[in-house]
C-alpha positions in Angstrom: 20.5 -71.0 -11.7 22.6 -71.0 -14.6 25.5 -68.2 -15.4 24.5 -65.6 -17.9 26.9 -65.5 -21.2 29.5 -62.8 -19.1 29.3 -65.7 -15.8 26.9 -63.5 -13.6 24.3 -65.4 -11.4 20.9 -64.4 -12.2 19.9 -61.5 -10.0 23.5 -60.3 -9.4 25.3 -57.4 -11.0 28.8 -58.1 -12.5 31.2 -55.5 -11.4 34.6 -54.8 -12.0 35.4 -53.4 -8.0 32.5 -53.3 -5.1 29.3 -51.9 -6.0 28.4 -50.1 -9.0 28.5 -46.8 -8.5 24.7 -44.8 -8.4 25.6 -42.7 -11.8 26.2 -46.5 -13.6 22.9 -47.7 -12.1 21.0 -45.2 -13.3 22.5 -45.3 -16.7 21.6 -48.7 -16.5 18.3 -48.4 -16.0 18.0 -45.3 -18.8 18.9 -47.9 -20.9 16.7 -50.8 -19.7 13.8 -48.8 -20.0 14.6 -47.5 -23.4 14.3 -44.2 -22.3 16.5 -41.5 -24.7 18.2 -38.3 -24.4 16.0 -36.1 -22.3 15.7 -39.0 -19.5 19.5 -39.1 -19.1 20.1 -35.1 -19.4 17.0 -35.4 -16.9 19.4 -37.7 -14.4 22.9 -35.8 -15.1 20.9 -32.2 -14.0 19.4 -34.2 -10.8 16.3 -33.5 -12.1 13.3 -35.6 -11.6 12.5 -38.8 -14.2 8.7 -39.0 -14.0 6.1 -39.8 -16.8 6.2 -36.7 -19.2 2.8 -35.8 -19.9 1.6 -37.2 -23.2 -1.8 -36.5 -25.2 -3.1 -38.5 -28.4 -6.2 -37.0 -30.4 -7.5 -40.8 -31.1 -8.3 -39.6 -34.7 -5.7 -38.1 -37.0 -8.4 -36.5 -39.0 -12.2 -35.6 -38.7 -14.8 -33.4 -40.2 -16.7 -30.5 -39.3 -19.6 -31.1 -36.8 -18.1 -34.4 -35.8 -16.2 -35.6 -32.3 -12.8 -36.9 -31.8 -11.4 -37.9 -28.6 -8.1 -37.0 -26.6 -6.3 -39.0 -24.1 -3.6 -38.1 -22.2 -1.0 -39.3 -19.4 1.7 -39.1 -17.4 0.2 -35.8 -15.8 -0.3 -35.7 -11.9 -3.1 -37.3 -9.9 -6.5 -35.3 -9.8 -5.3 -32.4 -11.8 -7.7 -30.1 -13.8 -6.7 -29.7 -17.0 -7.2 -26.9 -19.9 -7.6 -27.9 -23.0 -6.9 -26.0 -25.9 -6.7 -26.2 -29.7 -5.8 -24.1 -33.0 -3.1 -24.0 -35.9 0.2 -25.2 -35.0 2.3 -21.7 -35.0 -1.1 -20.0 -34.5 -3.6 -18.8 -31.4 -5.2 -21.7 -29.4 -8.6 -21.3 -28.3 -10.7 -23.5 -24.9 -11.8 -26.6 -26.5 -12.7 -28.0 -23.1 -11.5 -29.2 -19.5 -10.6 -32.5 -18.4 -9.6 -34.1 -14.5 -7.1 -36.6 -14.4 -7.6 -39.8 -12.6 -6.0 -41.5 -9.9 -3.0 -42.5 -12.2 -2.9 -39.0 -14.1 -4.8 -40.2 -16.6 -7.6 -38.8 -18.7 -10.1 -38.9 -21.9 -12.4 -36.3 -23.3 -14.4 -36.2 -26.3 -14.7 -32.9 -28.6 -16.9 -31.9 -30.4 -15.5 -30.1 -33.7 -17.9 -27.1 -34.4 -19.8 -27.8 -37.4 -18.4 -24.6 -39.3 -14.8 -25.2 -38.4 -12.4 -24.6 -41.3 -10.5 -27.5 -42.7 -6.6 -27.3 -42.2 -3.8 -28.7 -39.4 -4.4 -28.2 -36.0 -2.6 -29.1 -32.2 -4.4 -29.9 -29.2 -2.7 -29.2 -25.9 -3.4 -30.4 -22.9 -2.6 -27.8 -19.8 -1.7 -27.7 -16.2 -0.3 -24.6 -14.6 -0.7 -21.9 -16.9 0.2 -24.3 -19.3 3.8 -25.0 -17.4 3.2 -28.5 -17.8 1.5 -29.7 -21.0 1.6 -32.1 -23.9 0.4 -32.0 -27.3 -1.0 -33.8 -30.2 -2.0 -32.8 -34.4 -4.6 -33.6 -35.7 -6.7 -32.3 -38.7 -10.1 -31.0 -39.9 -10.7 -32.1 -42.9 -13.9 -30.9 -45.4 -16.9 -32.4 -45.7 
């Protein structure tokens, strides 16, 4: 195989004594994977680096009486999730309920009541008295 710029074999770690230690590896691989701040204050507390929950409302705006759908990952297998919505410093209110799958995935469709008022809004997606959650805006607009 031929040497890499710094003379390293591929598949081989260039060191400067020994092994790397296991603090530069996982730097390493913060920095492979592109992951930023939270991942590596995640690794320096010993905390676990799992998937953070994420949720996406697939439409950034929609109208009264109309549906929208929300998908959302990185939550655990077969969890039952609460979904809630409302203004984003505001009350939320049950929009819904959603399982994950197998990889802690899900999608739900909502249905926007057809008298809703027009304005910014946040959909969360809930586990655990809402412990664990994620988020996503979206808006109602008028008709």
């Amino acid at each position: 195989m031929p040497p890499f710029a710094d003379g390293a074999r591929a598949g081989t770690m260039p060191t400067m004594r020994g092994m790397p230690s296991r603090r530069a590896l996982a730097a390493l691989a913060i920095l492979a994977l592109g992951a930023g701040a939270p991942a590596a204050a995640a690794l320096r507390s010993g905390a676990s680096t799992a998937a953070m929950p994420h949720l996406t409302a697939a439409a950034a705006a929609v109208r009264p009486g109309a549906t929208f759908t929300l998908r959302g990952s990185g939550f655990p297998a077969a969890a039952r999730l609460t979904l809630l919505a409302g203004p984003p410093h505001g009350r939320k209110s049950p929009i819904g309920s959603a399982r994950t799958g197998r990889n802690g995935d899900f999608v739900a469709t909502i249905r926007v009541r057809a008298r809703a008022a027009a304005g910014a809004f946040v959909a969360l997606a809930c586990r655990d008295a809402c412990r664990v959650r994620a988020s996503a805006r979206f808006r109602i607009i008028e008709r």
